[in-house]
NUVEXLUM-437415 format. One line per 2 residues: number of its first residue (from 1); their letters; for each residue x, y negated, z of N, C-alpha, C. Coordinates in steps of 0.05 Angstrom, whole numbers, plus 5000, padded with zeros to 4 digits. Layout:
NUM	a	X:Y:Z:X:Y:Z:X:Y:Z  ...
This chain:
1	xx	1816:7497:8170:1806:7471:8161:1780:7466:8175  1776:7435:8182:1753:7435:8197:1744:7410:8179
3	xx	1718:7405:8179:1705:7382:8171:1698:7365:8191  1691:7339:8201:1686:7328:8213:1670:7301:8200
5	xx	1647:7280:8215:1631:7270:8213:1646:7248:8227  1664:7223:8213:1671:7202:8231:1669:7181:8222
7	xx	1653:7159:8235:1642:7130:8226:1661:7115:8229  1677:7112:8238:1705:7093:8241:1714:7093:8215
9	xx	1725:7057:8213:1732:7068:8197:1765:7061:8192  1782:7064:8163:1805:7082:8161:1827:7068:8168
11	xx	1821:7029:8184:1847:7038:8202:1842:7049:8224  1832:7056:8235:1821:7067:8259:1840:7103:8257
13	xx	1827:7114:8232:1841:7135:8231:1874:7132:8229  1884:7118:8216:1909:7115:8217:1928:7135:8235
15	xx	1926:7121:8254:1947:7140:8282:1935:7163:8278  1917:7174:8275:1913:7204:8270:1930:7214:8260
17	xx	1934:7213:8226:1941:7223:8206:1975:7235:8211  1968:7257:8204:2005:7271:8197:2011:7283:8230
19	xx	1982:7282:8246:1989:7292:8273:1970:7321:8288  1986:7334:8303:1975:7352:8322:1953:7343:8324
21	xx	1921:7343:8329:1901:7333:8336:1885:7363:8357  1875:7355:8379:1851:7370:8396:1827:7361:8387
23	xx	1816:7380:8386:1782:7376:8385:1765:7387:8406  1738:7369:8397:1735:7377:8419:1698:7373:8423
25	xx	1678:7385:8426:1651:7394:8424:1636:7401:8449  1616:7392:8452:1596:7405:8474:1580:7435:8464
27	xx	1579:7452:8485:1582:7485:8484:1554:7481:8476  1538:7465:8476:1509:7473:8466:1502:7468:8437
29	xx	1520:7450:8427:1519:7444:8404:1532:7464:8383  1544:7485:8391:1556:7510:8381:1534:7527:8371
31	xx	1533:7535:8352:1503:7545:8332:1517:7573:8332  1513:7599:8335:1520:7630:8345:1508:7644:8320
33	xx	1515:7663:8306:1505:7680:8294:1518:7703:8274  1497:7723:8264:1512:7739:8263:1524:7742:8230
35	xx	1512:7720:8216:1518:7710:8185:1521:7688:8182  1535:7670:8179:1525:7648:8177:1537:7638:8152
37	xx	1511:7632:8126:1523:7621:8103:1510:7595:8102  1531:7590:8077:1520:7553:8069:1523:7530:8087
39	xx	1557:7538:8106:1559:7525:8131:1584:7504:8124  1605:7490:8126:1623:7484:8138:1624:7488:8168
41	xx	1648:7490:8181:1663:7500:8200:1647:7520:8218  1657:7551:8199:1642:7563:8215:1663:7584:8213
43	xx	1661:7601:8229:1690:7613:8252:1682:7639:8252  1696:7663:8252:1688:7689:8262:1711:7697:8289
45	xx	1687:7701:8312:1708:7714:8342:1694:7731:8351  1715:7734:8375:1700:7761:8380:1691:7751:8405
47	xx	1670:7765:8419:1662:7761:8448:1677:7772:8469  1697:7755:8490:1716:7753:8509:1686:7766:8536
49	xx	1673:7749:8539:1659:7749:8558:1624:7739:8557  1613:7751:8576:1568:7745:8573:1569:7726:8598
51	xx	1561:7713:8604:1550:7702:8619:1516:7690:8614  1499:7708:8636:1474:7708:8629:1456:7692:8660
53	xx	1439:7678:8647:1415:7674:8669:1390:7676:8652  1366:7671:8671:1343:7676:8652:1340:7668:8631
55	xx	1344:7649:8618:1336:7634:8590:1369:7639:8571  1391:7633:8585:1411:7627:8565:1422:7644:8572
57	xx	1449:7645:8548:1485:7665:8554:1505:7643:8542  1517:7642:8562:1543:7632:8561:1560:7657:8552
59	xx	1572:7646:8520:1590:7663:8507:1622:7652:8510  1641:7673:8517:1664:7664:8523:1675:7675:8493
61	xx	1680:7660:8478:1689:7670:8447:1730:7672:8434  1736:7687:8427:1759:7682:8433:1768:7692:8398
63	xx	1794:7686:8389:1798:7679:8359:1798:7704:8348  1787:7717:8316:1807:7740:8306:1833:7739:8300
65	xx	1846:7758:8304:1870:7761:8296:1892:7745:8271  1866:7740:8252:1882:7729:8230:1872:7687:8229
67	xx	1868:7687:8247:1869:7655:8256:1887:7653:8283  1885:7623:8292:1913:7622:8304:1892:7626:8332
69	xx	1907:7621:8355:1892:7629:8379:1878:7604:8391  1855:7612:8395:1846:7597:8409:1822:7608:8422
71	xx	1804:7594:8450:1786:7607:8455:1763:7587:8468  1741:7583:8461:1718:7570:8465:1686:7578:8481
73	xx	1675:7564:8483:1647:7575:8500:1630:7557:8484  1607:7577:8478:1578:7569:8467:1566:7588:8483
75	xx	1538:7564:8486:1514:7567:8499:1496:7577:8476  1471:7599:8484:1466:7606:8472:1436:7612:8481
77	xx	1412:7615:8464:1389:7636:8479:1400:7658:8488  1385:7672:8511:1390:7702:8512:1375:7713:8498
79	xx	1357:7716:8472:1346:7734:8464:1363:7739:8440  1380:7717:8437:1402:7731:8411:1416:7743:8421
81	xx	1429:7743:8446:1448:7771:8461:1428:7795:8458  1404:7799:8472:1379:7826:8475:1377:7832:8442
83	xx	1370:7811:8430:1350:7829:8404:1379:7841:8392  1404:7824:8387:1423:7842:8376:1438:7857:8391
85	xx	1430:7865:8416:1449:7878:8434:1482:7875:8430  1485:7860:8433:1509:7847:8431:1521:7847:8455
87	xx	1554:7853:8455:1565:7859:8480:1594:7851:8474  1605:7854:8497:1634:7844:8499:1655:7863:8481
89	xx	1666:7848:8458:1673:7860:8439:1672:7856:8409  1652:7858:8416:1633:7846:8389:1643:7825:8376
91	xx	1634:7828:8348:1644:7799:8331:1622:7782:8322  1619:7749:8321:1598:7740:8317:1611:7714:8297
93	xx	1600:7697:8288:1604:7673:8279:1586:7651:8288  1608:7622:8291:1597:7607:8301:1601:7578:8287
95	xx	1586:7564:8291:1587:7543:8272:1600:7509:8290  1598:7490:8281:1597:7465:8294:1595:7450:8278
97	xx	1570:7434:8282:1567:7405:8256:1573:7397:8266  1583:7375:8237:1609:7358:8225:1602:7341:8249
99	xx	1586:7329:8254:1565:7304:8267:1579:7317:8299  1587:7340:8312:1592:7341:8339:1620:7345:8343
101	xx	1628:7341:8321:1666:7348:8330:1682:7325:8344  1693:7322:8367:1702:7295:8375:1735:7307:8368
103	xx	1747:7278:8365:1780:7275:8356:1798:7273:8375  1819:7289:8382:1837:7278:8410:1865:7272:8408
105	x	1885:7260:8404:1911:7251:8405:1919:7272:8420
């Protein structure tokens, strides 16, 4: 279940309803961590892949087992990869406000 933030309004939604929908978010707007309470849509995966430069890590995040498959990228500081030594493998949770989720037919 996901929450979503949408100003349109409900005939607009209409053709949505009763269908397959994509979603769909910018990787920076992906909030990373290693608890995350008091959230809607917030996800536990595991780390596929690091992608590092000086300031940031690009996290290649991929689903647990007991959700259906899917696999995403959040941008991240690198000092949350260093201070938790966090590596490929690893399980993290990640968030997305309601306010950044876009809708796709």
């Amino acid at each position: 279940m996901l929450s979503a933030l949408l100003l349109e309004d409900s005939a607009f939604l209409e053709p949505f309803l009763g269908k397959t929908l994509e979603i769909g978010f910018k990787e920076n707007n992906v909030v990373v961590g290693l608890e995350l309470k008091g959230l809607h849509n917030v996800f536990k995966s595991e780390i596929a892949q690091i992608q590092t430069d000086t300031l940031f890590a690009r996290l290649v995040l991929k689903a647990t087992k007991e959700i259906s498959n899917y696999t995403i990228t959040a941008l991240c500081p690198l000092d949350f990869i260093t201070q938790n030594t966090l590596k490929i493998g690893d399980c993290i949770q990640w968030h997305i406000p309601e306010n950044s989720v876009m809708l796709y037919l």
